[in-house]
Backbone and ligand atoms as CSV (ligand in chain L), in Angstrom:
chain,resi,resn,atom,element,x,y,z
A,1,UNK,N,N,-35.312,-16.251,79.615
A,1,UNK,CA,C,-35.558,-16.146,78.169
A,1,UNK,C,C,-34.333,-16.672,77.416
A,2,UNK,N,N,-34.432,-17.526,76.408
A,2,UNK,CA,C,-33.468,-17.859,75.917
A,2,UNK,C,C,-33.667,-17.235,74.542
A,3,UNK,N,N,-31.924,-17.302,74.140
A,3,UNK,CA,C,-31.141,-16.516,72.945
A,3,UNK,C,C,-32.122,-16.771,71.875
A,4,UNK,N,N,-33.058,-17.278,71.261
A,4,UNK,CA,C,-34.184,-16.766,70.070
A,4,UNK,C,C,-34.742,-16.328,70.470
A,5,UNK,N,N,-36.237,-16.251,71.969
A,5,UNK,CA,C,-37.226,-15.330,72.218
A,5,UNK,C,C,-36.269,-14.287,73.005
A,6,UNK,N,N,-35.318,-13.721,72.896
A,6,UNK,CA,C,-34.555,-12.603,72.998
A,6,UNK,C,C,-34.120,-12.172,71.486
A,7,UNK,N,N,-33.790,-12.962,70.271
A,7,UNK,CA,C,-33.071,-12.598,69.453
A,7,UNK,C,C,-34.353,-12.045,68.631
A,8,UNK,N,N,-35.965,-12.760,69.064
A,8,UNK,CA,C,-37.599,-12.269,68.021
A,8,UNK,C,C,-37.556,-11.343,69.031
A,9,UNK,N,N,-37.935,-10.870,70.627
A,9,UNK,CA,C,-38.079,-9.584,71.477
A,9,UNK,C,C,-36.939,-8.720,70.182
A,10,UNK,N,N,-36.372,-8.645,70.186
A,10,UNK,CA,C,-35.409,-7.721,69.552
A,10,UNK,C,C,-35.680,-6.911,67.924
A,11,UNK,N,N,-36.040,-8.141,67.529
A,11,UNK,CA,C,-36.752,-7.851,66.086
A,11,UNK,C,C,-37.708,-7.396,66.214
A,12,UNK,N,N,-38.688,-7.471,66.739
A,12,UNK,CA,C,-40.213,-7.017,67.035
A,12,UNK,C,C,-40.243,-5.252,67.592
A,13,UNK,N,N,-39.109,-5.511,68.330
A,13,UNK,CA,C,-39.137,-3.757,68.631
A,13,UNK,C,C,-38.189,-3.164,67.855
A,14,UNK,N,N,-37.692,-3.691,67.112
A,14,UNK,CA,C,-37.046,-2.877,65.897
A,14,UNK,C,C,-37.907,-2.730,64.885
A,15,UNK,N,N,-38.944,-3.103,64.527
A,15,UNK,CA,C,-39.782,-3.591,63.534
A,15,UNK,C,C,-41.026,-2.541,64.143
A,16,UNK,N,N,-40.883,-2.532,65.109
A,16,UNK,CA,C,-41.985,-1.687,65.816
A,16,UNK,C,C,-42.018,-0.202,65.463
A,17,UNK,N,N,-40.669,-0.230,65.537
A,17,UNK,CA,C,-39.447,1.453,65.748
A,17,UNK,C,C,-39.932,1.815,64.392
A,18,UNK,N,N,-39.726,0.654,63.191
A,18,UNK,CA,C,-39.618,1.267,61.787
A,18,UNK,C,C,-40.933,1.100,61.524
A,19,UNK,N,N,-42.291,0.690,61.971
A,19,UNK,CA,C,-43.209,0.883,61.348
A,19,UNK,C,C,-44.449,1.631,62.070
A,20,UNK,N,N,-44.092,1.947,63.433
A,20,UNK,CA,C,-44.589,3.219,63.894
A,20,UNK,C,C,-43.318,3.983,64.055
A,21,UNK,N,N,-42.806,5.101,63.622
A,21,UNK,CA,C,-41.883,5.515,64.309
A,21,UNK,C,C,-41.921,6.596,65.454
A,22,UNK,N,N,-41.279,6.921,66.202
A,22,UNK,CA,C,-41.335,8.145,67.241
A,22,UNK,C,C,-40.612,9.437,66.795
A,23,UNK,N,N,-41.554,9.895,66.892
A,23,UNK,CA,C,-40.846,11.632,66.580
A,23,UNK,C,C,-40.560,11.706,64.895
A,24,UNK,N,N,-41.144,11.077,64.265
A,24,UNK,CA,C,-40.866,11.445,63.080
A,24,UNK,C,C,-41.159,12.863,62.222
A,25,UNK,N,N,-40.552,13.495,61.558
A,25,UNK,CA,C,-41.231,15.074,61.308
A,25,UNK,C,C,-40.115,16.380,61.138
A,26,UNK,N,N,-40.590,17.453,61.306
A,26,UNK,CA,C,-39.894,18.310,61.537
A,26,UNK,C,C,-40.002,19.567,62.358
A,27,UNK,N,N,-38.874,19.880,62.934
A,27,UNK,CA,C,-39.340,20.697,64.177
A,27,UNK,C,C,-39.102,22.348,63.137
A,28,UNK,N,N,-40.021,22.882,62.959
A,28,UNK,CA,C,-40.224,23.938,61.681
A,28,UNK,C,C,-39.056,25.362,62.662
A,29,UNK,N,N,-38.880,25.399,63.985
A,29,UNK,CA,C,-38.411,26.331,64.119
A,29,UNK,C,C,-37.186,25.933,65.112
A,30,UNK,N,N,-36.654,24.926,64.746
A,30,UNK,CA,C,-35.479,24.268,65.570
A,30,UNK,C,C,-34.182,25.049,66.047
A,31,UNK,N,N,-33.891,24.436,66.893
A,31,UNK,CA,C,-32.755,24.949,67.053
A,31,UNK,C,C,-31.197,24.816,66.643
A,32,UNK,N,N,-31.434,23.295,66.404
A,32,UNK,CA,C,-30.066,22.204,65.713
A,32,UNK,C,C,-31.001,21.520,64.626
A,33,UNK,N,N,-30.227,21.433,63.287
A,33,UNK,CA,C,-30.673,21.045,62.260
A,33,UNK,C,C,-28.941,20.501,62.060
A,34,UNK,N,N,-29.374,19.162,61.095
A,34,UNK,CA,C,-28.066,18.238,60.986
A,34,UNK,C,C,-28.800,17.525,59.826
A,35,UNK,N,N,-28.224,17.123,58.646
A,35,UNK,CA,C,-28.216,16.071,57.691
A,35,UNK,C,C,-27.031,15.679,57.119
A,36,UNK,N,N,-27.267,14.207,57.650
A,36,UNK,CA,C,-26.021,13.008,56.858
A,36,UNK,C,C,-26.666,12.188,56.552
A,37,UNK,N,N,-25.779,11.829,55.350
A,37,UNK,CA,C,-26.173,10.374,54.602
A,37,UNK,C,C,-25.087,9.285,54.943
A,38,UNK,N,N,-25.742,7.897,54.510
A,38,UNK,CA,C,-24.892,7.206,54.999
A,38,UNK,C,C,-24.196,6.498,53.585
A,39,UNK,N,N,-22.724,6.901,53.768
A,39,UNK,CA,C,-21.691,7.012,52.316
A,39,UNK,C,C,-21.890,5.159,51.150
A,40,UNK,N,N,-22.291,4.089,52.422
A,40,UNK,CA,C,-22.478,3.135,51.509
A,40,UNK,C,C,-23.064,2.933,50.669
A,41,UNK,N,N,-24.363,3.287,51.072
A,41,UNK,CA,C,-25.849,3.350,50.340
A,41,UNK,C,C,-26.331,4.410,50.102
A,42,UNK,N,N,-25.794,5.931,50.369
A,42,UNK,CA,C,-26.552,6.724,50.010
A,42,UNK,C,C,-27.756,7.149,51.050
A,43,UNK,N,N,-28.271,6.240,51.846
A,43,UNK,CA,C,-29.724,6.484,52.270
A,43,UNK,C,C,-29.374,7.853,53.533
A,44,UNK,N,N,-30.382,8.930,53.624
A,44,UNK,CA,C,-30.224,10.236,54.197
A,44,UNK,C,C,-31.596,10.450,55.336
A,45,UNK,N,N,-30.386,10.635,56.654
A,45,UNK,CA,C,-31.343,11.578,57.343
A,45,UNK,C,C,-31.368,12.682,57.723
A,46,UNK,N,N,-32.393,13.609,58.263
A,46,UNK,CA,C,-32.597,14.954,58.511
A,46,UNK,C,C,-33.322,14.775,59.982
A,47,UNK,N,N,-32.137,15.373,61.093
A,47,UNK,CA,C,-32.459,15.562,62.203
A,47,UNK,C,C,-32.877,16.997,62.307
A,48,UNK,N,N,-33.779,17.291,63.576
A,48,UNK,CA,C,-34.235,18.638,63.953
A,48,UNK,C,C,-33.860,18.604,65.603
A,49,UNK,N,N,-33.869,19.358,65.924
A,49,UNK,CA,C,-34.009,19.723,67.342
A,49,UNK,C,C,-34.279,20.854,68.063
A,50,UNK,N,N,-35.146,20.844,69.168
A,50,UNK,CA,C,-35.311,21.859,69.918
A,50,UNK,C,C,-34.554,21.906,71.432
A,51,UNK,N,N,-33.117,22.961,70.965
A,51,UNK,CA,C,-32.182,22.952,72.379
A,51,UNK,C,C,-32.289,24.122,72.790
A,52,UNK,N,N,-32.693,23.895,74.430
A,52,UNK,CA,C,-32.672,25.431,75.121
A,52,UNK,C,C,-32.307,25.140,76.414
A,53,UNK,N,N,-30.976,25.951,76.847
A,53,UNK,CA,C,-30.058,26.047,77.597
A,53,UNK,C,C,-29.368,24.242,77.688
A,54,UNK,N,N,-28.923,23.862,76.625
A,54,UNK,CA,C,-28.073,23.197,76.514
A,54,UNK,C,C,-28.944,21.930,76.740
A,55,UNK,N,N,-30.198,22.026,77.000
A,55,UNK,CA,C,-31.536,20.740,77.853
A,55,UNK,C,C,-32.195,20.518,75.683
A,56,UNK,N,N,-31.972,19.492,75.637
A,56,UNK,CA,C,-33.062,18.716,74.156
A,56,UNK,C,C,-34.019,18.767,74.656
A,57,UNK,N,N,-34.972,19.842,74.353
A,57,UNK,CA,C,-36.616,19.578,74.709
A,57,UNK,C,C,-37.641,18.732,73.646
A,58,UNK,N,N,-36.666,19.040,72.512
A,58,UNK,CA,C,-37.670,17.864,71.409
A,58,UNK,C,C,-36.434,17.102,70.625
A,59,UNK,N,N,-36.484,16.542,69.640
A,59,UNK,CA,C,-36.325,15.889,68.519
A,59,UNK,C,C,-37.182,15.317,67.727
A,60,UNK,N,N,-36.601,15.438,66.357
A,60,UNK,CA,C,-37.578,14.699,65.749
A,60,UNK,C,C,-36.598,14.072,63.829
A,61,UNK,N,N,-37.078,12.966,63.572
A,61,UNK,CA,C,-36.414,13.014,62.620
A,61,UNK,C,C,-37.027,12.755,60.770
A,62,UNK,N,N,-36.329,12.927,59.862
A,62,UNK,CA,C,-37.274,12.279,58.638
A,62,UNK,C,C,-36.063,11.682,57.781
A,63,UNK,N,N,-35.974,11.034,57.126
A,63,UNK,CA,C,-34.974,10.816,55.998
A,63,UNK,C,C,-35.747,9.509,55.012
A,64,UNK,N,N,-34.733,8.876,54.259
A,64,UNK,CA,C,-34.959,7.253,53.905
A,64,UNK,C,C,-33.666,6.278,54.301
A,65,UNK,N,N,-34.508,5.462,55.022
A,65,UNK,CA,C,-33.437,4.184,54.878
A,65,UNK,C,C,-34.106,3.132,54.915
A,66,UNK,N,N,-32.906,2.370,55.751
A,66,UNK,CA,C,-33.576,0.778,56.121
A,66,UNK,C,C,-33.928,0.546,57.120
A,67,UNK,N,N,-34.795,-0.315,57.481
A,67,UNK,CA,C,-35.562,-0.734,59.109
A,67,UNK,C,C,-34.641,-0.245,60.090
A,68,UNK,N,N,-33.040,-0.698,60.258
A,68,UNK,CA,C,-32.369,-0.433,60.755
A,68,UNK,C,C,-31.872,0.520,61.612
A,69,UNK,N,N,-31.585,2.343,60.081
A,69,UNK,CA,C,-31.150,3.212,60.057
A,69,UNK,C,C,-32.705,3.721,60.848
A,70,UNK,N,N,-33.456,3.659,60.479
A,70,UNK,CA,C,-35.108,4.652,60.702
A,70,UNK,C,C,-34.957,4.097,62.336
A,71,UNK,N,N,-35.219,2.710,62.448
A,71,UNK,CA,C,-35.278,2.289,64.363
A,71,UNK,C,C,-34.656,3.005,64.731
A,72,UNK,N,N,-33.467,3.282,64.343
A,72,UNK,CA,C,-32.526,3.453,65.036
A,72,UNK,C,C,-32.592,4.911,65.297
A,73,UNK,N,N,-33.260,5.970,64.498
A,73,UNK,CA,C,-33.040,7.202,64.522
A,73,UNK,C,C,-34.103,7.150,65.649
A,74,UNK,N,N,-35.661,7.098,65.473
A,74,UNK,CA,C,-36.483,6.815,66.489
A,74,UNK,C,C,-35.883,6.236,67.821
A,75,UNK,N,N,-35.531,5.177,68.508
A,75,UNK,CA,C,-34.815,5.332,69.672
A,75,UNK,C,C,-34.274,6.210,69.891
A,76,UNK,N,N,-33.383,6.628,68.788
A,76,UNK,CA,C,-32.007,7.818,69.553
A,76,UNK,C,C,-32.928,8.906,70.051
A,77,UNK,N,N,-34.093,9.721,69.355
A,77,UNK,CA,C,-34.638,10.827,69.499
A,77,UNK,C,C,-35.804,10.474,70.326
A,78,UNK,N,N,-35.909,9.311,70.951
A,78,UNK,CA,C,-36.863,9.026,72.026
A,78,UNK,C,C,-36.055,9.391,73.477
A,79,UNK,N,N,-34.788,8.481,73.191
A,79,UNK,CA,C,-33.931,8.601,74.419
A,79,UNK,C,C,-33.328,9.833,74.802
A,80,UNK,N,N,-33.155,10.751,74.075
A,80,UNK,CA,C,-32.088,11.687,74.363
A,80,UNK,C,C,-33.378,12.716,74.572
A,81,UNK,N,N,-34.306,12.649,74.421
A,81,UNK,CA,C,-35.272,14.193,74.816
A,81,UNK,C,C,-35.366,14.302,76.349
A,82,UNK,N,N,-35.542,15.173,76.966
A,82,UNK,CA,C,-35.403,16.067,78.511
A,82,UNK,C,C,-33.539,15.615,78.854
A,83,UNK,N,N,-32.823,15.346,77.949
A,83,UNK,CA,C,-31.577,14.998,78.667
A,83,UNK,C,C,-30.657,16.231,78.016
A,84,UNK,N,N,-29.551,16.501,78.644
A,84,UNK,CA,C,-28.925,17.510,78.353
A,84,UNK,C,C,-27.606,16.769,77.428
A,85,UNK,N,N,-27.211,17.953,76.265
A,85,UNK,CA,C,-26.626,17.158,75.184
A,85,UNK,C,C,-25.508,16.873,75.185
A,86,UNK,N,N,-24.618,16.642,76.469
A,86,UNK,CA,C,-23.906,15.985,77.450
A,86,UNK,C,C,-24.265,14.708,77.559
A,87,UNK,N,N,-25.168,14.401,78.048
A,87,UNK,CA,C,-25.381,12.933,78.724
A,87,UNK,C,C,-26.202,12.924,77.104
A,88,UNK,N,N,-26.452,12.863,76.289
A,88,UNK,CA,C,-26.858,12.750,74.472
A,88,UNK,C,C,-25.809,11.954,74.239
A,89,UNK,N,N,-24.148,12.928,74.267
A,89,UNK,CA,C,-23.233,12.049,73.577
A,89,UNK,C,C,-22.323,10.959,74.463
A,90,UNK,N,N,-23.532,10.922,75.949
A,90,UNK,CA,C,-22.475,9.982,76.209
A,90,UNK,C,C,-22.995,8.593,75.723
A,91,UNK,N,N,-24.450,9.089,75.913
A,91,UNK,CA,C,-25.247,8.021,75.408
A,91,UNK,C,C,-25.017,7.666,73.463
A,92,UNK,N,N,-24.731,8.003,72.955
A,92,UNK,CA,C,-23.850,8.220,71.825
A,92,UNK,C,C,-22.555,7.501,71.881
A,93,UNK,N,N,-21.380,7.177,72.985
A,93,UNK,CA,C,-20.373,6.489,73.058
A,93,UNK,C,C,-21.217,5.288,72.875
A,94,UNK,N,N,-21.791,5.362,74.029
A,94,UNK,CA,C,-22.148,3.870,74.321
A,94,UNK,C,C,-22.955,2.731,73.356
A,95,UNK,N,N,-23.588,4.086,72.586
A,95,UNK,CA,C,-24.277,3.408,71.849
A,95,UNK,C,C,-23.338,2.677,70.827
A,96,UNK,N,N,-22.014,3.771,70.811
A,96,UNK,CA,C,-20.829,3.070,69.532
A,96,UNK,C,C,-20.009,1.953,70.551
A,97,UNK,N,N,-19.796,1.800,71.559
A,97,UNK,CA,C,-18.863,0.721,72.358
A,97,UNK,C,C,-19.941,-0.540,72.144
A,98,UNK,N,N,-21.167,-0.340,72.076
A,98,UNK,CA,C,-22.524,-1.680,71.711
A,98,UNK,C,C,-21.813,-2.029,70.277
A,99,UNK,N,N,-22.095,-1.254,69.554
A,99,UNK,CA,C,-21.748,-1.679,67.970
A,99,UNK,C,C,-20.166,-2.266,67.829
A,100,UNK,N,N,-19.360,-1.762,68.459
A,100,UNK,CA,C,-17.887,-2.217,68.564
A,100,UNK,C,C,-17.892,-3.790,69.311
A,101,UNK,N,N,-18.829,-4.177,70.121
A,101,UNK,CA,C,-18.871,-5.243,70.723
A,101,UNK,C,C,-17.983,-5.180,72.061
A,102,UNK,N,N,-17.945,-4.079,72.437
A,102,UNK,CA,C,-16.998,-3.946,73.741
A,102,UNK,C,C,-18.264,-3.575,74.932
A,103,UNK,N,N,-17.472,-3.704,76.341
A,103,UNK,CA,C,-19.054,-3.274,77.118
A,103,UNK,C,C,-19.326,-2.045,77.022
A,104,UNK,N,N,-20.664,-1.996,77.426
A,104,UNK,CA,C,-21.763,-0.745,77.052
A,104,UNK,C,C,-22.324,-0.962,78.387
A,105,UNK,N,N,-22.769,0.190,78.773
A,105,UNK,CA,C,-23.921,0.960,79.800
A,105,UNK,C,C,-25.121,1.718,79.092
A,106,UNK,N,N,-26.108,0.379,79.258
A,106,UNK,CA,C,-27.446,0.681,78.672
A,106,UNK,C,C,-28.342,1.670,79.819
A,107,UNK,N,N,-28.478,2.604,80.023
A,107,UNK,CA,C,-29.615,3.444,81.116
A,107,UNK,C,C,-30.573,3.002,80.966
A,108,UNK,N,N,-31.929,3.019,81.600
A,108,UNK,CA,C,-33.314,2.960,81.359
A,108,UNK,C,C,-33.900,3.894,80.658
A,109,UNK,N,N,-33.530,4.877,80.457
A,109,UNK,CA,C,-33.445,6.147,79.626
A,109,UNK,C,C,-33.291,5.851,78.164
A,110,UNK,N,N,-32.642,4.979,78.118
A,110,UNK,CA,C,-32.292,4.116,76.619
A,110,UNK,C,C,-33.497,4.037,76.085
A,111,UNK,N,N,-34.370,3.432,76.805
A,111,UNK,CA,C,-35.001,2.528,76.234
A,111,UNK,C,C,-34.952,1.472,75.517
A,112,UNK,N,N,-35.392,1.207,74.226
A,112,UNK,CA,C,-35.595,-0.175,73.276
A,112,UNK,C,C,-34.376,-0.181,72.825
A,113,UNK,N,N,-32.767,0.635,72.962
A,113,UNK,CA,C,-31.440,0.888,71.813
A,113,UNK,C,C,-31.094,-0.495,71.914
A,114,UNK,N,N,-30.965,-1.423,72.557
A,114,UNK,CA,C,-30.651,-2.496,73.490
A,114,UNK,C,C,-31.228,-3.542,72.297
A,115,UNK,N,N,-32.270,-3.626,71.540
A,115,UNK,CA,C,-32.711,-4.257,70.334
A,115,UNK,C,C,-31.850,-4.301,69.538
A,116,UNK,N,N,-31.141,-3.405,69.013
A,116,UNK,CA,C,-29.912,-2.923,68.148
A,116,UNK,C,C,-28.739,-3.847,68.454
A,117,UNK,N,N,-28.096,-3.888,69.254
A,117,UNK,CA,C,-27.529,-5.096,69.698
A,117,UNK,C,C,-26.638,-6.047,68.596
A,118,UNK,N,N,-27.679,-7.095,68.594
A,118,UNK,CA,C,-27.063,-7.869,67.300
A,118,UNK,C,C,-26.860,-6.967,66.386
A,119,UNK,N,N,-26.632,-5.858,66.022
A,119,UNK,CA,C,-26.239,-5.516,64.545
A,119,UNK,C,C,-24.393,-5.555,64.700
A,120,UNK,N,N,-24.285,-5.047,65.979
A,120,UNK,CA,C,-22.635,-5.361,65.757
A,120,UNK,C,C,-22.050,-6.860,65.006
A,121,UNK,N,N,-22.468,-7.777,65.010
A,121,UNK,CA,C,-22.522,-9.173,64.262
A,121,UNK,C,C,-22.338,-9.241,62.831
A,122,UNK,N,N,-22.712,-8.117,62.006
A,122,UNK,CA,C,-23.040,-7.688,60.885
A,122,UNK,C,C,-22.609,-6.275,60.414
A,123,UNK,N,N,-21.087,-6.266,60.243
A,123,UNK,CA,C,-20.061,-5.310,60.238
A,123,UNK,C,C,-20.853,-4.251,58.840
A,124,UNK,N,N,-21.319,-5.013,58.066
A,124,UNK,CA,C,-22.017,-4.254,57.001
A,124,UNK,C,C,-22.926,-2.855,57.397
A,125,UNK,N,N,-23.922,-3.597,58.312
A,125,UNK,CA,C,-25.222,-2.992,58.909
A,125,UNK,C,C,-24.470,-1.582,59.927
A,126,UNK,N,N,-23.705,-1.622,60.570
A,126,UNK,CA,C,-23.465,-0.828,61.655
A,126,UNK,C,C,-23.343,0.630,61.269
A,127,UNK,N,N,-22.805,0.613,60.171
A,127,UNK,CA,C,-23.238,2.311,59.777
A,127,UNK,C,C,-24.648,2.607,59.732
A,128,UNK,N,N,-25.708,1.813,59.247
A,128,UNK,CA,C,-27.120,2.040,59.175
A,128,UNK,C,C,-27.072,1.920,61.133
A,129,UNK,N,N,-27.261,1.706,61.624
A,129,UNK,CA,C,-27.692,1.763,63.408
A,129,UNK,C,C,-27.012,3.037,63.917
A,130,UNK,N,N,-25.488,3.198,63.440
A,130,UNK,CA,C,-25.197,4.447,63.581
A,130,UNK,C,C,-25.388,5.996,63.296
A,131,UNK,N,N,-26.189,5.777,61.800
A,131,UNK,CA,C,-25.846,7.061,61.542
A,131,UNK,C,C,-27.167,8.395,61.808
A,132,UNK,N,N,-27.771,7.898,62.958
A,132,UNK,CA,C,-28.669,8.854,63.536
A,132,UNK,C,C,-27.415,9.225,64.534
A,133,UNK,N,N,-27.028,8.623,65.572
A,133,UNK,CA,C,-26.251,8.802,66.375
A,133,UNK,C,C,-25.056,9.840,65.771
A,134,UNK,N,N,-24.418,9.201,64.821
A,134,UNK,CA,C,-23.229,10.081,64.149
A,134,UNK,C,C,-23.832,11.755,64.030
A,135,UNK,N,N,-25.117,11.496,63.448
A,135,UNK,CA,C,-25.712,13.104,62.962
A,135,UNK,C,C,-25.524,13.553,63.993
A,136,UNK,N,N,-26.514,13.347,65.101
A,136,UNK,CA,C,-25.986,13.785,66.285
A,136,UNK,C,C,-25.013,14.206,67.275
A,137,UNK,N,N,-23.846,13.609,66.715
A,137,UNK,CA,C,-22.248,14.193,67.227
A,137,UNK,C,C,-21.983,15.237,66.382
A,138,UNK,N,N,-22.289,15.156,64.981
A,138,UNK,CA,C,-22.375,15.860,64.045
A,138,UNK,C,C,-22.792,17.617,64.528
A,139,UNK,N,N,-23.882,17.115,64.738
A,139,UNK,CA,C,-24.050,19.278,65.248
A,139,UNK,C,C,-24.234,19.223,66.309
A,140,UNK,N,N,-23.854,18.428,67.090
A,140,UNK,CA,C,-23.839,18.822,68.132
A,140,UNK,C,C,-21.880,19.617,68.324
A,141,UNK,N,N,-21.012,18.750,67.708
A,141,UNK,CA,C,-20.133,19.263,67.470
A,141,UNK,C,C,-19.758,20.474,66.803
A,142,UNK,N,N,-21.002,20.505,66.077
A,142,UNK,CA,C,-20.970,22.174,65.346
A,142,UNK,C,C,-21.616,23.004,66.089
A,143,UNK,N,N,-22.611,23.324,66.995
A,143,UNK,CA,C,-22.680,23.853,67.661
A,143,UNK,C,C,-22.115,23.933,68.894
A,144,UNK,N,N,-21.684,23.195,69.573
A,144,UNK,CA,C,-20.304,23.875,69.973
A,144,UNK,C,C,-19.178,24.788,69.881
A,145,UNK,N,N,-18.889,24.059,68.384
A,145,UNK,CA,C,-18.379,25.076,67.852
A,145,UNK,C,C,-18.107,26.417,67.507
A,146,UNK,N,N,-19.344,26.380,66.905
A,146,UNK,CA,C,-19.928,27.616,66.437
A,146,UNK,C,C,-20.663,28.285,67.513
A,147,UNK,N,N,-21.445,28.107,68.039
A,147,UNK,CA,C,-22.740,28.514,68.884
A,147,UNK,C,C,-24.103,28.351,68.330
A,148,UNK,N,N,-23.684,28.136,67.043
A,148,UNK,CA,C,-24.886,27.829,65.972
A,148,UNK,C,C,-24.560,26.586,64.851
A,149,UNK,N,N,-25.388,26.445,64.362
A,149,UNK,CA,C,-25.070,25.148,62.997
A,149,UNK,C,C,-25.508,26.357,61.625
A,150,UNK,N,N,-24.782,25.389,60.578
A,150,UNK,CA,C,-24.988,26.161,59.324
A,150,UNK,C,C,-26.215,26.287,58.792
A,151,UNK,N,N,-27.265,25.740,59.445
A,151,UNK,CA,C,-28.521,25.781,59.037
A,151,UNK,C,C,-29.282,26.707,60.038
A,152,UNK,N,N,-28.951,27.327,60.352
A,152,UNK,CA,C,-29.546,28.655,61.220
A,152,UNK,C,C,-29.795,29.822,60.811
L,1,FES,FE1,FE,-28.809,2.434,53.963
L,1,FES,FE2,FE,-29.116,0.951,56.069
L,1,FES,S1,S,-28.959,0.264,54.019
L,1,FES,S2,S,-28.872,3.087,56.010
């Protein structure tokens, strides 16, 4: 496959991500609740999650953004469900060493994140690809913390 029917494969499942999305919603009796916006634009998401014994049995997300930010939340909360929120943030580095343009370890577990890709190219965009991921360090770091998040 050469670098355009790789660079349209890429668009098409990003495009896919933002106009069906996965897991979109809210998990009404969650366990991790997290909302960030992203400081350039303003645009906001609201993660949910269902964590029990440290294992993500669901996710799900809602906010507004751009094709970008929304794909991007959908992958993250496709990939990281049955995984423990350990291997979440490692998958979370990696997903930031992709955007940095340094090497990355894509799993099959990933799935479609691997579309995302070219956005490192476009220093603008990378907070929108990131900031599902960020939420996600986000309480996950607070629950750690805490044992709970402030929305509990
Ligand atoms: Fe706002 Fe992408 S332009 S998240």
């Amino acid at each position: 496959m050469n670098f355009n029917n790789l660079d349209q494969l890429y668009r098409s499942v990003i495009m896919d991500h933002y106009k069906n999305p996965r897991n979109k919603g809210v998990i009404e009796d969650g366990t991790m609740t997290v909302d960030m916006n992203n400081p350039t634009c303003g645009d906001r998401i609201h993660l949910t999650f269902d964590i029990v014994d440290g294992i993500v049995h669901d996710a799900k997300f809602e906010g507004e953004g751009c094709s970008i930010s929304m794909s991007s939340a959908s992958m993250m909360t496709e990939a990281i469900k049955g995984h423990s929120l350990k291997e979440a943030m490692q998958m979370s580095q990696e997903f930031t060493k992709m955007m940095l343009g340094e090497d990355y370890t894509i799993t099959e577990d990933m799935g479609d994140i691997e579309a995302l890709q070219g956005v490192s190219q476009f220093p603008a965009r990378i907070k929108c690809a990131t900031l599902a991921w960020k939420a996600l360090e986000k309480g996950t770091v607070e629950k750690e913390g805490k044992g709970t998040t402030e929305d509990e």
